[in-house]
N, C-alpha and C positions, 0 to 999 in steps of 0.2 A: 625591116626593123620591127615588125611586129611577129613575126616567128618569135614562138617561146622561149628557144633555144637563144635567143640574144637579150633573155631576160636577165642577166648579171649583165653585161652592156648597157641596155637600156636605162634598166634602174639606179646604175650609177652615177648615168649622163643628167639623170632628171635629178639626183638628188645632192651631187656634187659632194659625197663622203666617201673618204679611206675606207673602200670596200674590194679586196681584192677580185681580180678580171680572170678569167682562165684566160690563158696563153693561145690561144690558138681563135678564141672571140676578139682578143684585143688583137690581132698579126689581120683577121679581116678588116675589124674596122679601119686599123690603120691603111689599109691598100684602098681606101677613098678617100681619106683625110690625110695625106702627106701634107709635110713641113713642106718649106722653101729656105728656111732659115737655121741657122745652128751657130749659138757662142759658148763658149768656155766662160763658165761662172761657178765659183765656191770650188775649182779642182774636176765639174763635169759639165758634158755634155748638153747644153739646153737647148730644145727646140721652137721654133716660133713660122707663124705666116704672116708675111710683109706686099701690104699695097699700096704701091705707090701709082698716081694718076697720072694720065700721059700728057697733060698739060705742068706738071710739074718741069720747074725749072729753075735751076742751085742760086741765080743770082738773088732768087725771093725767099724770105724765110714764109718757114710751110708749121701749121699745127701738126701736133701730132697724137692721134688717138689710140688707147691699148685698151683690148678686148679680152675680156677673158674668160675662156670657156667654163661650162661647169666640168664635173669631175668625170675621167673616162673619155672625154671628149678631147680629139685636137683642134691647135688653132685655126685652123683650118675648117673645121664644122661651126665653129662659131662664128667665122666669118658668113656661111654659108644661111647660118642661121639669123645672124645681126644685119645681113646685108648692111654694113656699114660702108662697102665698096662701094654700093650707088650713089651714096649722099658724099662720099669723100671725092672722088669722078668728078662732082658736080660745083661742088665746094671748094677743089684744090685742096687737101691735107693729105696726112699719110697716116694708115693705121696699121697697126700693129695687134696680129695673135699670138700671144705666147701659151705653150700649152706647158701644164701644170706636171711636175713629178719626171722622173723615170719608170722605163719598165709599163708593166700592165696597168697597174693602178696609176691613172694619171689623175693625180690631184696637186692642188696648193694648201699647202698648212695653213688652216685657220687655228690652229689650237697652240696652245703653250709647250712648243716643242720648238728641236735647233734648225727642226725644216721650218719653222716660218721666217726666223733669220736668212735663210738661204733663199729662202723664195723672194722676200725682199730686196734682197742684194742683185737675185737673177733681174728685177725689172728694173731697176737700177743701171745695171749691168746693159741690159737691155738698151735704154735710154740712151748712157753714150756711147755704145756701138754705132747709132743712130745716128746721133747728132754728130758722130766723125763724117760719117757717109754723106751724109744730107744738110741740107742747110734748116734744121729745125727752130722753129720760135718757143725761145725756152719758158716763153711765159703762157702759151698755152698747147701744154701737155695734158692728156685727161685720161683719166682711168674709167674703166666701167666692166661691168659683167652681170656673168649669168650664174646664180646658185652658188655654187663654190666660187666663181671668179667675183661673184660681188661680194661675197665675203671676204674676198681679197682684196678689192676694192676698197673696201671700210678699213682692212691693215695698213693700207697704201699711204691710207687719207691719215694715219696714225705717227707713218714711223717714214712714211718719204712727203712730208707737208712741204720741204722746199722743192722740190720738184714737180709735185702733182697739183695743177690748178683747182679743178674740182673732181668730184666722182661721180659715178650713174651705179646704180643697183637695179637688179630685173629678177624678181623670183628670190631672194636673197636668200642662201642656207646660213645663218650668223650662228657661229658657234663661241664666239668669244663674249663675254661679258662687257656690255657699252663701258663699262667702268674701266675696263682693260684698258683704255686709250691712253697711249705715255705721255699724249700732246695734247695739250686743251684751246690748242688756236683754231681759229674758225677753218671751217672748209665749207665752199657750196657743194651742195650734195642733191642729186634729182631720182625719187627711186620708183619703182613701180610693181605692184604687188597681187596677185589673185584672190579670193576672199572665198574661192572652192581649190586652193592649191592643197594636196592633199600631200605634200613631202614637208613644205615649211610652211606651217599651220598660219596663216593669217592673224589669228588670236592670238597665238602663242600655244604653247604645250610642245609634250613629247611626242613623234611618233617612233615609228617601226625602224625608222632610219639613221636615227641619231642616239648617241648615248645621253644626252643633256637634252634638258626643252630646247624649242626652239623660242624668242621673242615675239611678244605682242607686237606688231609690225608698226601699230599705230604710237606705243606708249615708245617702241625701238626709237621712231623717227621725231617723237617728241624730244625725247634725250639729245640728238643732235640739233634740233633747233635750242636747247639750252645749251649746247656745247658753242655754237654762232651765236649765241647773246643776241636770240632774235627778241621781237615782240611776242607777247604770251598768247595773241589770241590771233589764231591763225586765219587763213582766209578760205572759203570753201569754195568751190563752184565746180558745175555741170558740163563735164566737157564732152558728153555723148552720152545715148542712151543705158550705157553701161560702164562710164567712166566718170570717175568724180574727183578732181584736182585740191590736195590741201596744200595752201603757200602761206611761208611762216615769212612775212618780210621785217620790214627795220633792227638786221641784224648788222653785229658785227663786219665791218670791212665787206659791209655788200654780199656777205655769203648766203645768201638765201638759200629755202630748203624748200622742196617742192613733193608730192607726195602723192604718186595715184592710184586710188582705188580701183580696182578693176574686177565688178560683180561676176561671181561664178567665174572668173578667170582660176585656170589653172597652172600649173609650173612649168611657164614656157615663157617667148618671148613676144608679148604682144604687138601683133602687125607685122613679124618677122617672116623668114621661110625655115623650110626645112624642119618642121614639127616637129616635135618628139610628138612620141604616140600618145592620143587621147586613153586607151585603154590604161596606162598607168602614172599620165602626170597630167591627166584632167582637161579640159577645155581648153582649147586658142583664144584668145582676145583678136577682134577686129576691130574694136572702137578706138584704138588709137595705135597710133606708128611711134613705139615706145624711139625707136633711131633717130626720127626726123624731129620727134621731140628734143630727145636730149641734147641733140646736134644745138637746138637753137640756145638749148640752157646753158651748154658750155660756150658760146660764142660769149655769151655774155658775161663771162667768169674768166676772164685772164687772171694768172696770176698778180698778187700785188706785193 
């Protein structure tokens, strides 16, 4: 992956934007990230990678968690990448990768187009394929992702609120305007950010990757704790030498918002595997196991 020649690959996968792939970069990557999964949604083809654990058993209703890769990536690398297998094995739930778009460019529409209606629908879609299959617990479904897929996340948390209990964010590319939101009811939300991510700026601003700024990450995640009608003055603390936890509590319906800082992290999935390369989306974080985190914030966020 750090061959030059898989720099339209790479920079896609770190940056999770509609930036066309040559054909013949995306036909490799694909021959180590194969699907497991495929539904008909919107009139096509949608692919997805499904784990279910070998203690799993239909007479128990099971959680169920959706992963979603950044952009160029399948669900399948982002499994590889979230290691959410480990903790779901250990836990009993079922997670779910859906991978974004057709064709080379594989993304989710964050932006005001009829692909984000369709990508809505596909997770949708997704969900009661599932729950025909499997005996799912409808109250705690969760969303979460990487770059583009957290940014789909934050659509999720917008336009499927009866169905998605909370959501997780890692690296977030947000290309929508926080105002865009059609729903103003609470969601808990747990995200987690680098403060050397060199694709979606920490501070905020434009870079090289995007057409529009990107969000001040801090003032981003203020907005959703006024959207949970939390208390205004957050709580701060220390969670590692290089990690720093803000929690926004006494919020609406228990949706609390959690928020962590992660110095010189870059735009990756901290404590995950499968790295993207430090040469163009910066530093790994080890101070904290962003999975085994969020794992515990969503236990605690059924729906209501």
């Amino acid at each position: 992956m750090t061959d030059k020649r898989m720099l339209p690959v790479v920079a896609l996968a770190c940056v999770g934007l509609p930036v066309l792939v040559a054909a013949q970069e995306a036909m490799s990557f694909h021959a180590r990230y194969r699907s497991n999964g495929w539904i008909m949604s919107s009139g096509e083809e949608r692919e997805y990678s499904l784990f279910v654990p070998r203690s799993y058993d239909p007479r128990t209703p099971v959680p169920l968690v959706i992963s979603l890769p950044a952009a160029a990536l399948w669900g399948s690398a982002q499994e590889e990448i979230s290691r959410w297998d480990e903790i779901a094995e250990r836990e009993r739930f079922i997670v779910a990768y859906p991978t974004g778009g057709k064709g080379g460019a594989r993304v989710f529409h964050v932006e005001e187009t009829a692909g984000l209606a369709k990508d809505v629908r596909f997770i949708t879609d997704l969900i009661d394929t599932l729950r025909a299959a499997f005996n799912i617990d409808e109250r705690r479904v969760y969303a979460n992702g990487l770059s583009n897929g957290a940014g789909m996340s934050f659509v999720l948390s917008c336009t499927a609120r009866d169905r998605i209990a909370a959501v997780g964010m890692v690296s977030g590319a947000q290309l929508l305007r926080f105002s865009w939101c059609p729903d103003a009811r609470p969601v808990p939300m747990i995200a987690f950010h680098g403060t050397a991510d060199p694709v979606a700026l920490y501070a905020g601003g434009k870079t090289w990757v995007a057409p529009v700024p990107f969000p001040n990450m801090t003032t981003w995640v203020g907005n959703w704790a006024r959207r949970n009608r939390c208390a205004s003055d957050p709580i701060d603390a220390r969670v590692s030498a290089t990690v720093t936890r803000r929690t926004y509590t006494s919020c609406e319906e228990g949706a609390s918002v959690e928020f962590y800082t992660i110095a010189d992290g870059g735009h990756d999935w901290p404590g995950g595997g499968g790295a993207l390369p430090r040469w163009l989306c910066g530093p790994v974080s080890r101070g904290v196991d962003a999975t085994a985190v969020m794992w515990e914030f969503f236990k605690a966020h059924p729906l209501r």
